[in-house]
C-alpha positions in Angstrom: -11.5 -28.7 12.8 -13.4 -25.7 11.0 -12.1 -23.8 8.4 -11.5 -20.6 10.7 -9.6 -22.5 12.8 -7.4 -24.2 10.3 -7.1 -20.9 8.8 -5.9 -19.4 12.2 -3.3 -22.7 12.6 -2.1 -21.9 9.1 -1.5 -18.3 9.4 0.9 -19.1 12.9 3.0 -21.8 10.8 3.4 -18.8 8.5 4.4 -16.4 10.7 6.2 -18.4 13.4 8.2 -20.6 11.1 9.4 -18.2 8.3 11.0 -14.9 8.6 8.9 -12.1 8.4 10.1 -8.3 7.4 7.1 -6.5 8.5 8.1 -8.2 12.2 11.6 -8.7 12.4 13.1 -6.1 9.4 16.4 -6.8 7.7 16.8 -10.3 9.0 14.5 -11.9 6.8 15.2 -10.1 3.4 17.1 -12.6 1.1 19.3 -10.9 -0.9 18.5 -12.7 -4.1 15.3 -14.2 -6.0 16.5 -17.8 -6.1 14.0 -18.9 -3.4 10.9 -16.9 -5.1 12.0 -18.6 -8.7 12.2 -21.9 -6.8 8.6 -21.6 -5.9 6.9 -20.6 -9.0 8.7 -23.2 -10.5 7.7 -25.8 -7.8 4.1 -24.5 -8.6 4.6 -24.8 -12.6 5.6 -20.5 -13.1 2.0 -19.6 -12.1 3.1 -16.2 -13.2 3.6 -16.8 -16.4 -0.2 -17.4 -16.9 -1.7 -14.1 -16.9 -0.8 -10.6 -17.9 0.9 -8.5 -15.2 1.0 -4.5 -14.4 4.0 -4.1 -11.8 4.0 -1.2 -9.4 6.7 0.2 -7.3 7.5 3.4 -5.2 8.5 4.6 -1.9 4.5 6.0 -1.4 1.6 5.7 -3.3 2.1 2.2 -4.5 -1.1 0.7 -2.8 -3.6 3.2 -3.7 -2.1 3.3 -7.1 -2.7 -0.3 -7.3 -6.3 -0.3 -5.9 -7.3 2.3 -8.2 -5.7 0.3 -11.3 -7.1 -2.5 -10.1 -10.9 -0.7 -9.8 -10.6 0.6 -13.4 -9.6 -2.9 -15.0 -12.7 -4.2 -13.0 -15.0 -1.6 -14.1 -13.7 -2.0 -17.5 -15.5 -6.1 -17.5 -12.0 -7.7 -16.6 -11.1 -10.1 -14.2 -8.3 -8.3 -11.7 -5.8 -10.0 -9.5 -4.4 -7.7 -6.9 -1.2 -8.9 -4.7 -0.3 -5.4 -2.2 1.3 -5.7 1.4 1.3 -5.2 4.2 -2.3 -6.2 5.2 -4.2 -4.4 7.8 -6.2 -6.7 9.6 -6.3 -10.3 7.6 -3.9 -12.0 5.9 -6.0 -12.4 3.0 -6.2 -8.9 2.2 -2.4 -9.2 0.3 -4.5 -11.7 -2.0 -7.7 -10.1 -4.1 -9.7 -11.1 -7.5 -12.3 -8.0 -8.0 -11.9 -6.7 -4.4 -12.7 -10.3 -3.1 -10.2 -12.0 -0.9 -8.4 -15.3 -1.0 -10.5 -17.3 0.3 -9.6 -19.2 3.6 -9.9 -23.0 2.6 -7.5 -21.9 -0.2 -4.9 -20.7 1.8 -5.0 -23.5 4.3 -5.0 -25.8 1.0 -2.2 -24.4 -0.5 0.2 -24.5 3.2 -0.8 -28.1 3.4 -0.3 -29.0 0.1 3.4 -27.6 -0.1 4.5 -27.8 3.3 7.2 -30.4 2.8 8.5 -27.6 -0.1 8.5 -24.8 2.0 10.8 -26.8 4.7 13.0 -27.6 1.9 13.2 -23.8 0.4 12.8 -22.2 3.5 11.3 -18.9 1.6 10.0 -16.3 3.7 6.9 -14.7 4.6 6.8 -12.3 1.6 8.7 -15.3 -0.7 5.9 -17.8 -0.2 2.9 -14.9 -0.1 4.1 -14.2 -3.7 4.2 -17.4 -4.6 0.4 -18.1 -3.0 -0.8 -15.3 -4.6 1.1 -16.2 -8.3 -0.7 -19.9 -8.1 -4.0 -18.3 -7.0 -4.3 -15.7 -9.9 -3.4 -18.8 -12.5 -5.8 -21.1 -11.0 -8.4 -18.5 -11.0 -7.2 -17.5 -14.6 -7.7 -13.8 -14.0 -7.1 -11.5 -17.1 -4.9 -9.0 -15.6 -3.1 -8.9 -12.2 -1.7 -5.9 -10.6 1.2 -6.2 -8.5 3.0 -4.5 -6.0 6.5 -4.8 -4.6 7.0 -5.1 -0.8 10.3 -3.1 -0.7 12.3 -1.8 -3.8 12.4 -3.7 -7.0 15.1 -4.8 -8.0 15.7 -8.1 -5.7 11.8 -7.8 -4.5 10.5 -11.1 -4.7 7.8 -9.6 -7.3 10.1 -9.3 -9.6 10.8 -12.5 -11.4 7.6 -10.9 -13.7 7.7 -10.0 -16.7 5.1 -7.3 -17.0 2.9 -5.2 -19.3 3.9 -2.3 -18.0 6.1 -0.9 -14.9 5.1 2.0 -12.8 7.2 3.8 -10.4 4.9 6.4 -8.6 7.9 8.7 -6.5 11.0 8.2 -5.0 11.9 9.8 -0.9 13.7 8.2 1.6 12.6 5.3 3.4 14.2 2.1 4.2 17.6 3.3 3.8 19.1 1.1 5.6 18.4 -1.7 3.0 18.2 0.7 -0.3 20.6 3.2 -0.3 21.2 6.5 1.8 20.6 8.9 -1.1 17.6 9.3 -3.9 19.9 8.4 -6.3 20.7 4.6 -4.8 16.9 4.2 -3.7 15.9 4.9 -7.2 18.5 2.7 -8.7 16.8 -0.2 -6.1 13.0 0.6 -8.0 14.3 0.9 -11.3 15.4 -2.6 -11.3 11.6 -3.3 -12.1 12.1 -2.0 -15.5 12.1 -5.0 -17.9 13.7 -5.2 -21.4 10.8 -3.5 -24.1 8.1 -2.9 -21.7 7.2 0.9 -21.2 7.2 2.4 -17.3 5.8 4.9 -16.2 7.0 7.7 -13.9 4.8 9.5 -11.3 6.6 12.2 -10.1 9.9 13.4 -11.6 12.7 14.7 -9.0 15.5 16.1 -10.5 18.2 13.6 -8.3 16.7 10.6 -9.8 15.5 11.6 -13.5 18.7 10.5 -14.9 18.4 6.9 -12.8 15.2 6.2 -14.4 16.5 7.2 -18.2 19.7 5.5 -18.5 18.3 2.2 -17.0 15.6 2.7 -19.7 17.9 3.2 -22.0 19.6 0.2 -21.6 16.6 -1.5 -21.4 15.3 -0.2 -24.3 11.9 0.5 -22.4 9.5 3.5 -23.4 9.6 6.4 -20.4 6.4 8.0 -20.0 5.8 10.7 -17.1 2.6 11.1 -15.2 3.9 15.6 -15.1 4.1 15.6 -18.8 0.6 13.8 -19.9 -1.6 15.0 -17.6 -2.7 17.8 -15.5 -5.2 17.9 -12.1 -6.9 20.8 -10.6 -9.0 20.3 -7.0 -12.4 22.0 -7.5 -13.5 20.6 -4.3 -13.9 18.1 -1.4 -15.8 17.0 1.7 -14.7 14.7 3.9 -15.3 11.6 1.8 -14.6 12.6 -1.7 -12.4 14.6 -3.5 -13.5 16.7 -6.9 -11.2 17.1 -9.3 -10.8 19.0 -13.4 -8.5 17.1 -15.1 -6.7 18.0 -18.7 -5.3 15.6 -20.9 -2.3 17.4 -22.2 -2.1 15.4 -25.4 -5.7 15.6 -26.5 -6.2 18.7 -24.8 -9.5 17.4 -23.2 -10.7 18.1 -19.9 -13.0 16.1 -17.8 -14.7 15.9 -14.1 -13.3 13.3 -11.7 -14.6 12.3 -8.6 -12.4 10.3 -6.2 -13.9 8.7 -3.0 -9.9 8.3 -1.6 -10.2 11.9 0.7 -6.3 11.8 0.9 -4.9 14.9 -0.5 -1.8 13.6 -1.7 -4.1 11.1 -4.3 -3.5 14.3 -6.3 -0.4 12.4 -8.0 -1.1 8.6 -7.7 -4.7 9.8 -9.9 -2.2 11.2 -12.3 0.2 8.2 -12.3 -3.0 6.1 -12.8 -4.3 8.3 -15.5 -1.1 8.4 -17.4 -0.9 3.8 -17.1 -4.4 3.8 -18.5 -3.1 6.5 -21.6 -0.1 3.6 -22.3 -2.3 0.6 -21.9 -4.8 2.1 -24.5 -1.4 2.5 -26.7 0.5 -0.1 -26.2 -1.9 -3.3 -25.7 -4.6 -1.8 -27.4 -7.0 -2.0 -24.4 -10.4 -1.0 -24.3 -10.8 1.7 -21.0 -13.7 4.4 -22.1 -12.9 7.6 -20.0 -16.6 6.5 -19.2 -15.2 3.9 -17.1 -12.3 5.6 -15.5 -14.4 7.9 -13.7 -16.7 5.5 -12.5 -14.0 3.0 -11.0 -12.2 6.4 -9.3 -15.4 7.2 -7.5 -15.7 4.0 -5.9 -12.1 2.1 -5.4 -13.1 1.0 -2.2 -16.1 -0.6 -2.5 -14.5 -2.0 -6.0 -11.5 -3.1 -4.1 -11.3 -3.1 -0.4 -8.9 -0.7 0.0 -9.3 1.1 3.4 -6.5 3.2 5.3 -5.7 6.2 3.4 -7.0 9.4 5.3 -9.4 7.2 6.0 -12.6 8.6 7.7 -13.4 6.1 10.6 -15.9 8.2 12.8 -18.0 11.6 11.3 -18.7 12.9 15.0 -16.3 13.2 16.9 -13.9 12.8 13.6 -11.7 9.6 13.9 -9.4 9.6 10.5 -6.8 7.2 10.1 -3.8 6.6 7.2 -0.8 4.5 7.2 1.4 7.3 6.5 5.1 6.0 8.0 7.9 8.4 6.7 9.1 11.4 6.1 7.2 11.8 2.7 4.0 9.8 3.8 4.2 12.1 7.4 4.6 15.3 5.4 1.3 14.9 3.0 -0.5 13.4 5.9 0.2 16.4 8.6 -0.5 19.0 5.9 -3.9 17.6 5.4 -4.4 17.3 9.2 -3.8 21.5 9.6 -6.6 22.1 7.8 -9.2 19.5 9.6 -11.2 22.1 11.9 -11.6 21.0 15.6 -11.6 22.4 18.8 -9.0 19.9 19.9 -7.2 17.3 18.3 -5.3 14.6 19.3 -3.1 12.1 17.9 -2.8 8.5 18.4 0.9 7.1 16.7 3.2 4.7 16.8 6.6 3.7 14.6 8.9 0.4 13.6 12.0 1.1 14.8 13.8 1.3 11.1 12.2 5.0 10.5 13.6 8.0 10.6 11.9 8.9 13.9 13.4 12.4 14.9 12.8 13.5 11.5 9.4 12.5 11.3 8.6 13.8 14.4 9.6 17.2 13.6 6.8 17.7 11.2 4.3 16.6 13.9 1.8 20.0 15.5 3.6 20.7 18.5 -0.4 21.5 20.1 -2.0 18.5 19.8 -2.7 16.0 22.7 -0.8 12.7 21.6 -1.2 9.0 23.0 1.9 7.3 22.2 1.8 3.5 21.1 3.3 0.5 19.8 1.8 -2.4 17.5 2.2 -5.8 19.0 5.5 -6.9 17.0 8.9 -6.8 17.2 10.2 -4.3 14.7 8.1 -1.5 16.8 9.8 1.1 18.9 8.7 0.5 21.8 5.5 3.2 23.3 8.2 4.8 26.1 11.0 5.2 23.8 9.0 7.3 21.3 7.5 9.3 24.4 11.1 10.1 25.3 11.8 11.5 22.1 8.8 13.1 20.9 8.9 15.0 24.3 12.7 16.1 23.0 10.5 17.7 19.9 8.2 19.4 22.0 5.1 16.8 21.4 3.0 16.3 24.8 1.1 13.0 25.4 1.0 10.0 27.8 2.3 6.1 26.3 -0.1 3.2 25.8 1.1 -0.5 26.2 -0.7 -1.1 22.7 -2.6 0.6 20.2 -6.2 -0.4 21.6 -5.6 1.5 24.6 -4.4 4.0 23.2 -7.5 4.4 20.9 -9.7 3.7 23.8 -8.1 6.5 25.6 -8.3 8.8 23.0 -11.9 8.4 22.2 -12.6 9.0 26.5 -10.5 12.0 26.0 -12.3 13.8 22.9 -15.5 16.0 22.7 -18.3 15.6 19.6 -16.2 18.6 18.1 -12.6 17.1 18.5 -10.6 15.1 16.1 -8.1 12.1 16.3 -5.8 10.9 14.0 -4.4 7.4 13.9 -1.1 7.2 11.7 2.7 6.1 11.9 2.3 2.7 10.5 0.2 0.1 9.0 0.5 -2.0 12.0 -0.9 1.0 13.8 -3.7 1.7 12.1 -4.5 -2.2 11.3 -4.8 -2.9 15.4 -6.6 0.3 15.5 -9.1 -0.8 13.0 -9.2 -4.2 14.3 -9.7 -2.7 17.8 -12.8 -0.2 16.7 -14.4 -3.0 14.3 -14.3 -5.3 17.3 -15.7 -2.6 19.4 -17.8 -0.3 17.2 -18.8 -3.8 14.6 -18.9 -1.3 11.6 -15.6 -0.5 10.3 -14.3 -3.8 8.2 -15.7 -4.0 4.7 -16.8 -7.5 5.2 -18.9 -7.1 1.9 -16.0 -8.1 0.1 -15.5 -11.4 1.6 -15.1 -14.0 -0.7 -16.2 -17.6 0.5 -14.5 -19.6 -2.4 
């Protein structure tokens, strides 16, 4: 049997044998780390092997990650990068320099501990961490940037001991599993911040402030705030690239940045990341010339492979698409979409039932066409439910059995001077992509394969 077949039998065992949040939602949470610290032991504490940069947040987290990442690259290191969900393979959770896992690797690594993972029963996210620990330590990278799945503090990512801790904002999302107010759902991220090790806050909010300082406190960790070190100014942008002054408030230096992620909100994740490279230089005494900084910034995705934030799919007619999922994510991402120009514009969406729909929906434009969807798993409200109550918020549109149809209807539908978004969820926009890569063969950055 070939590899891409293996590959495919592999990635079923994974996902039809052990529980799977980004399908199924609460039910396959653990509420400890026992089974993630049973693996990296099994695998000799990969994790222990390399120097780690641990990154959590209700938004932000994965192109605060990618642009890390792209910066440590750029800077002559070798980068491990673990972020989830993936869009359209597996194997994009995995990276070393914007390269992915390679196949053979993962199928490897499944046979090799199969017997284990029957033993442990981890679940998807358990063993993913545990792939991606072994890989980074087998591959002996220099640095690997990490990224919680959901909160912190019993987030299988978080048997690390890291370098530094970054939290990039706190809004409400998941409350089901992390609390109902800003206060609890910061209390969930701030169990990433370890004993000594400095963290780094992206954006302050008055509820949680005091969260973040006594828990520093205690663990006698350095505080550092993204608001307080540095400051941003947009000079300009077009649809690919954003221009950007930025003043050091310390040195009181300014400089030119150029970043080729078009979301607006990447206003504060640069300033996160900005303020993570200032305590790296301090703390571990790293080499990053400014130099470097801007050159990573202006191309993360081609350094990385990061693709779905305000994503620019299509120039003419404009096809844009970001995994924007809640209230905060929603807000930034409709904000931006007011001032595309178009004669019409339309709207292709679709949720996991575990969101805050009716409050989501709100903030959606009340005249654009919409073609209501869901992703082909479990956790997602189902296409006429969503119609039902977006209809209740004054949001006209038809439903679509999945996401390709609604695309394909979307794109029938739209002049050369209309507009579509694609948003609500990564599962959306990964069968979206999946479905216009397929169908337009352009899309996936396949450059960043990695045949290892």
């Amino acid at each position: 049997m070939d590899t891409d077949n293996r590959y495919e039998k592999t990635l079923n065992y994974l996902y039809e044998k052990l529980p799977m949040f980004s399908r199924q939602g609460a039910a396959a949470l653990k509420p400890n780390l026992d089974n993630t610290i049973k693996m990296c032991e099994l695998l000799g504490n990969p994790h222990s092997q390399f120097k780690s940069i641990h990154i959590a947040g209700t938004n932000g987290k994965g192109s605060t990650s990618h642009m890390l990442a792209a910066i440590l690259q750029e800077c002559g290191y070798k980068v491990g990068l673990y972020t989830s969900p993936h869009l359209v393979d597996f194997r994009e959770r995995i990276r070393i320099n914007g390269a992915m896992v390679g196949k053979q690797w993962v199928v490897d690594f499944v046979d090799k501990y199969t017997t284990n993972i029957e033993e442990i029963e981890p679940s998807f996210f358990e063993i993913t961490v545990a792939m991606a620990f072994a890989y980074f330590a087998e591959e002996k990278v220099d640095y690997a940037i990490i990224e919680t799945g959901l909160g912190g503090r019993l987030d299988s990512t978080n048997v690390i001991t890291p370098i530094l801790s970054i939290i990039t904002n706190i809004s409400y999302d998941h409350t089901d599993l992390l609390g109902k107010t800003l206060p609890e759902i910061a209390g969930e991220k701030a169990g990433i911040i370890k004993h000594k090790v400095p963290v780094v806050i992206g954006q302050q909010h008055t509820e949680t402030e005091r969260v973040f300082f006594e828990k520093s406190v205690h663990m006698q960790s350095t505080v550092y705030y993204a608001d307080a070190m540095w400051d941003l100014v947009r000079t300009g942008s077009t649809p690919s690239l954003q221009y950007y002054k930025v003043v050091n408030r310390a040195m009181r230096e300014m400089h030119d940045l150029t970043s080729d992620l078009p979301g607006s909100y990447q206003y504060y994740n640069i300033k996160t990341v900005l303020a993570a490279v200032d305590v790296l230089r301090a703390n571990q005494g790293m080499d990053i010339p400014f130099a470097n900084v801007q050159r990573a910034l202006s191309k993360v995705k081609k350094l990385t492979g990061l693709f779905g934030r305000w994503d620019v799919l299509q120039d003419k007619p404009l096809i844009i698409a970001d995994v924007g999922h809640n209230i905060a994510g929603i807000t930034e991402v409709t904000n931006q979409w007011k001032n595309v120009v178009a004669d019409n514009k339309h709207i292709v969406i679709g949720f996991v039932k575990d969101k805050d729909i009716d409050n989501v929906l709100a903030l959606l434009p009340q005249d654009n066409t919409y073609y209501f969807c869901n992703a082909n798993i479990i956790r997602a409200l189902p296409a006429s439910e969503l119609k039902k109550r977006a209809e209740a918020c004054g949001l006209q549109g038809e439903m679509y059995v999945s996401v390709a149809d609604a695309v394909s209807a979307a794109r029938n539908a739209i002049g050369q001077n209309d507009a579509v978004l694609i948003t609500g969820s990564f599962f959306i926009v990964g069968e979206a992509i999946e479905y216009l890569n397929v169908n337009n063969g352009k899309l996936f950055p396949t450059s960043l394969e990695n045949h290892h």
